[in-house]
N, C-alpha and C positions, 0 to 999 in steps of 0.2 A: 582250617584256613581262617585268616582274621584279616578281615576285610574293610577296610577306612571309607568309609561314605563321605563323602567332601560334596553337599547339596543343601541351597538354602530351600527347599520348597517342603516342608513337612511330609504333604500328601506322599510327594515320589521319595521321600523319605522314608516311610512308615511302608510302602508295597514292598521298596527293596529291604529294608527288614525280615517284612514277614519273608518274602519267597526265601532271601539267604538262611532266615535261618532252619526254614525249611528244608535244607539243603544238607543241614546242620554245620552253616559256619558263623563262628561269632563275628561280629561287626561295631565298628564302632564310628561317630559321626562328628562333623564341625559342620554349619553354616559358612565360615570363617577361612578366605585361602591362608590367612598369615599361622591358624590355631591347627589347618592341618599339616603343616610345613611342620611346628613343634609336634604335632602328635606324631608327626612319621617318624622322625627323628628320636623319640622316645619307646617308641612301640614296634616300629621296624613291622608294619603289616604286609604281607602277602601280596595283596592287591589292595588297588588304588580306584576306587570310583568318582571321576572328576569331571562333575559340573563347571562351567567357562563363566558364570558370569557369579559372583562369589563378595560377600561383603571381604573388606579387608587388602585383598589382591587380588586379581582377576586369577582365574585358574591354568592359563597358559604361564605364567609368571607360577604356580604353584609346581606345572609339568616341569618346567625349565630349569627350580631350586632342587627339586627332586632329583632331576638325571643330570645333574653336577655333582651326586654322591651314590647314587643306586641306581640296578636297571631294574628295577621292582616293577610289575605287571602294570602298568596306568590304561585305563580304556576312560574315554572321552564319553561323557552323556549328558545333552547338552540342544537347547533351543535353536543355536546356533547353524542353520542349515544351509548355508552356502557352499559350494563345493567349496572355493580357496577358502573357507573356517577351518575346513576338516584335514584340508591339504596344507593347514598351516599346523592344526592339531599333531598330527601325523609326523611333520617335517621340526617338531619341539620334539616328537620321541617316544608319542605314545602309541602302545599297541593297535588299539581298535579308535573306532569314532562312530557311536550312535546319538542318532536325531532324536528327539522329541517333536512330537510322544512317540510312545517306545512300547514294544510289548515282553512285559517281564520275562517271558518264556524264552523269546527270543535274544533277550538278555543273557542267559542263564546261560543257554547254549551258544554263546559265544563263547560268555566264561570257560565251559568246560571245555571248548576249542582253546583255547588261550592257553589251557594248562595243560592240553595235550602237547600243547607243540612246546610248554616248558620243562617237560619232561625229560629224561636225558637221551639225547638223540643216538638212536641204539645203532651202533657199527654194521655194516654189513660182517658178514665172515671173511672176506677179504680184505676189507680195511686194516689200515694202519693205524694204531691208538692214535698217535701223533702223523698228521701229515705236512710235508714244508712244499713252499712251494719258492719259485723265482730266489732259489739257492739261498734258504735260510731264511731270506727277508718276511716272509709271511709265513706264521706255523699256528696250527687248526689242531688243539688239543680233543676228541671228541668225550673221555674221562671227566674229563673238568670242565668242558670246554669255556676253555679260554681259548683265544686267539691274539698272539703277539703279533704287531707289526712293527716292520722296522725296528725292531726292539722295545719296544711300547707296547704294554699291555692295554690291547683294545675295549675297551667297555661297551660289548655289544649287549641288546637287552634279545632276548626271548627271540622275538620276532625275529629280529637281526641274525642270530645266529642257525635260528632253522633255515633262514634262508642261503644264506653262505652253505651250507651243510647240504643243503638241496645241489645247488651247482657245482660246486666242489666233488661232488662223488661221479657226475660224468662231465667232465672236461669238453670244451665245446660244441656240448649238446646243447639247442637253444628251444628255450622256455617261452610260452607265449604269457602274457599278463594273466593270462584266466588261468592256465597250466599252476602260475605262483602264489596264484591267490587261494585255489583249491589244497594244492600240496602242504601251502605257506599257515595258511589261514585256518583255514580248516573248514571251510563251506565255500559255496558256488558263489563265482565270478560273479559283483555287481560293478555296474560303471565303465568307465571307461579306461580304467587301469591307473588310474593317476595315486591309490591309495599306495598299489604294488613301489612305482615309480618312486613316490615319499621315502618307503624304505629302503630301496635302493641307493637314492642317494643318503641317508643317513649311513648308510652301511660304506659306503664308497668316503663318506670324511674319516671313518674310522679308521679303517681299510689301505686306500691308494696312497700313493707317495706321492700322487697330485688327482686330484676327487675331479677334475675336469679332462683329463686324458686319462682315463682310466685305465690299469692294464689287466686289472684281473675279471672285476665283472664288469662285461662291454657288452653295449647295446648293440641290438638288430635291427636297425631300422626296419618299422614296418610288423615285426613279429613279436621281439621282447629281447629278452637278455640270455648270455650265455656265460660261462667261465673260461677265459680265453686261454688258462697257462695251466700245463701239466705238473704233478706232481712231482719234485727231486727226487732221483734215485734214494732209495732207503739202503742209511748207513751199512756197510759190511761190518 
């Protein structure tokens, strides 16, 4: 795995070094939002380690150039500690949002959460490679997954797509925030759910034919979200 550190502070520069490459993945670094926008673009790395406050261009402006051409893994690590930073983080597209200071271990284990759930989401035995739903209009490839909407290839990232993947295999069964964040995530519910809600609605602009009535993933008041629309018969 080859990993772009985007961090002007040496020190947290130099820990995540050593642990990554303890881990045995190469890594490479900018201080610079403007020099990691070229490096990604030249180097196409794995993941994204992004610092918010950044010579050059702030790092929300670095998530944003980014997921206008790739849904490449980005986790937030970052001083920045207000919830609406990280609900803003979150809602530009990136997988995770950790505060400083930070402990590398529990760093790491994010990471390898992160690349659990970017793994290829493995079919039940009764699934269908391809499933469509609301007559053609939405189809959920789980091989490649991709996911067409309205004829538009949706550019979900990682996160996005585990969670579709989650709802989509029980039809409205409803999910409480901690249920999505354990399944989704890969570790125990923190907060108040608002991290869940983030990619919910990112997944919903991708997704709905109008992101404000939503018809496929609808909320529960009170409890969480469900998948409201069964899958089309599969073709004879």
């Amino acid at each position: 795995m080859h990993i772009l550190i985007v961090e002007d502070e040496p020190k947290i520069r130099d820990v995540l070094i050593a642990y990554f490459e303890k881990e045995g993945w190469k890594t490479d670094y900018t201080p610079n939002g403007i020099e990691a926008v070229q490096k990604f673009d030249y180097h196409q790395h794995d993941l994204i380690i992004l610092d918010l406050m950044l010579e050059g261009i702030p790092g929300e402006e670095v998530c944003q150039r980014i997921r206008e051409k790739s849904n490449v893994p980005i986790i937030m690590l970052t001083s920045k500690s207000r919830e609406a930073d990280a609900i803003t983080g979150l809602n530009l597209g990136a997988d995770d949002y950790i505060v400083k200071p930070f402990r590398a271990k529990e760093l790491i284990a994010r990471i390898h959460a992160l690349f659990r759930r970017i793994a290829p989401v493995k079919r039940e035995e009764d699934d269908e490679k391809v499933i469509r739903f609301n007559s053609g209009k939405l189809v959920v490839d789980f091989d490649t997954q991709e996911v067409i909407a309205a004829g538009r290839k949706a550019q979900l990232t990682a996160t996005e797509f585990k969670l579709l993947s989650v709802l989509i295999r029980k039809p409205g069964k409803v999910y409480s925030r901690a249920d999505l964040s354990y399944t989704v995530q890969g570790y125990r519910f923190q907060g108040d759910g608002r991290a869940i809600d983030a990619h919910v609605k990112n997944l919903r602009k991708k997704i709905e034919p109008d992101p404000g009535t939503p018809i496929y993933v609808v909320t529960v008041v009170g409890t969480g979200y469900k998948f409201a629309m069964h899958p089309d018969e599969p073709e004879s």
